[in-house]
C-alpha positions, 0 to 999 in steps of 0.5 A: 500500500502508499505509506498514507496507507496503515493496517489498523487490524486484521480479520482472521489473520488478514491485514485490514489497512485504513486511509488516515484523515488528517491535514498532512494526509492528502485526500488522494494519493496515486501510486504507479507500478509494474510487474511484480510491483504491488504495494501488498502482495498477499491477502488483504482488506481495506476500509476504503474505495480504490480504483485501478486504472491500466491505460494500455488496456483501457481497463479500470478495476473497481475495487471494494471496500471491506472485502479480501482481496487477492491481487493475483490478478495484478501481478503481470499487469503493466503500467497500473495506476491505483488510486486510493481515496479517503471517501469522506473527503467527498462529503466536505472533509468530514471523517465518516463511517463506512454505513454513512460515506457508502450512501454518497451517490457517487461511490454505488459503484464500490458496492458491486458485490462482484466475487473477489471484490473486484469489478472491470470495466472498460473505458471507451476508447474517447475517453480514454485521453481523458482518463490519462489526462485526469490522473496526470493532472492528479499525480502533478497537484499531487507533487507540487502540493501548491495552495488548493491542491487538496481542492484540486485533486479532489475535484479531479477525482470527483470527475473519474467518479463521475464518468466511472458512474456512468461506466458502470452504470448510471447513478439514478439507476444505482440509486433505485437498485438501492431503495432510494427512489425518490433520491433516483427521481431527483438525480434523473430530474437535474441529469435531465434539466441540467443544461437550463435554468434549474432551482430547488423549486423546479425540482420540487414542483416536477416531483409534486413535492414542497422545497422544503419537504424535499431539501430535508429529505435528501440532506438527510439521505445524502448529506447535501441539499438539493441545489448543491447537488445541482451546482456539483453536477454543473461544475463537475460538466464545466470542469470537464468543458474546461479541460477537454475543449477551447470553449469560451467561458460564457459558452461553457456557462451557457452549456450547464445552464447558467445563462450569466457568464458573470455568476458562472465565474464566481459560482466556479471561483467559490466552488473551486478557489480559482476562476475558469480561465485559471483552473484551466490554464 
């Protein structure tokens, strides 16, 4: 494992390792290897998400929490990269337990179930440039450790989750395989609206439900309120338009809903510490 990395028990002679939360402790950490290369060869558990990503083969394996692992299946392969996260990071830096942080709609697909603990997936072929892109990106916040990388590395990662919930399946299906449907009904409603004006209330009145009925229900099932799930989702489109095309800024505005490029800065600086022509340059 990373040297972030600690076995904090074992279960049944199995080593369970843990992703420590502290202020010297990045939110991330990604860790490149070769053949023979595993940072644990033998048996082991860990209490948090990881991914493993091999560019040759476009291949990304979603590994589980709280399952034994054997990476055997690891040993030959090359030019890996695994990147291991504290997932209550995702949920503004606070330190959750596994029952409340595997809720978060992003993480459904570490909850596969797969035998072994292990679920691949294939990342399309244009996307592939993204994948690289996004993890580079990640590795270099990550060495620099400049003012906002935490932020930085963090919203990189936000995008891979992203797109891997779409590989995997998408996130308003996870959400009514779950039991959540209403949560499903409200994430299907800002996938759908996205691109245009959208508000709490217009969520609301497409679901037949008052604003404030629904914002204390999906903060409680969730841990944000509706608007900011609906702000996440359009950074989460504008960082992707800022990193992959040469849009103007009102243009990228434009194509998540946000009709004043004006507001669309300052919504991106807050959000992000940094405005859209700095966090793409």
């Amino acid at each position: 494992m990373t040297q972030a990395v600690r076995v904090v028990a074992q279960r049944d002679g199995v080593p369970i390792y843990a992703y420590p939360s502290d202020p010297m402790t990045p939110p991330v950490s990604v860790l490149r290897f070769g053949p023979g290369g595993l940072p644990e060869k033998g048996r082991h558990i860990h209490d948090f998400p990881i991914l493993v990503y091999l560019s040759a083969t476009r291949s990304v394996l979603v590994v589980a929490a709280g399952q034994t692992i054997d990476p055997i299946w690891a040993i030959e392969q090359t030019d890996c990269v695994a990147v291991f996260f504290d997932p209550a990071a995702l949920n503004d830096g606070a330190r959750s337990p596994w029952p409340t942080w595997r809720n978060h709609p992003l993480l459904f697909p570490f909850r596969h179930g797969h035998t072994g603990g292990v679920l691949q997936l294939v990342v399309p072929s244009h996307r592939k440039r993204f994948w690289d892109n996004t993890i580079e990106s990640m590795e270099a916040e990550l060495v620099d450790r400049g003012e906002g990388h935490r932020e930085a590395v963090l919203a990189h990662l936000t995008l891979l989750l992203i797109d891997l919930a779409r590989m995997a399946d998408d996130v308003v299906g996870d959400l009514r395989r779950s039991g959540e449907p209403l949560i499903a009904d409200v994430f299907a409603v800002i996938e759908r609206r996205i691109a245009e004006p959208l508000s709490l209330s217009d969520v609301a009145r497409e679901l037949g439900l008052t604003p404030g009925h629904l914002t204390t229900v999906v903060r409680r099932r969730t841990g944000r309120t509706v608007q900011e799930w609906i702000t996440e989702r359009r950074m989460a489109d504008a960082r992707a338009l800022l990193s992959t095309t040469d849009l103007p800024i009102a243009e990228v505005a434009r194509r998540v809903g946000i009709a004043d490029p004006g507001y669309f800065a300052r919504l991106f600086r807050t959000t992000h510490g940094a405005s859209p022509r700095s966090w793409r340059a």
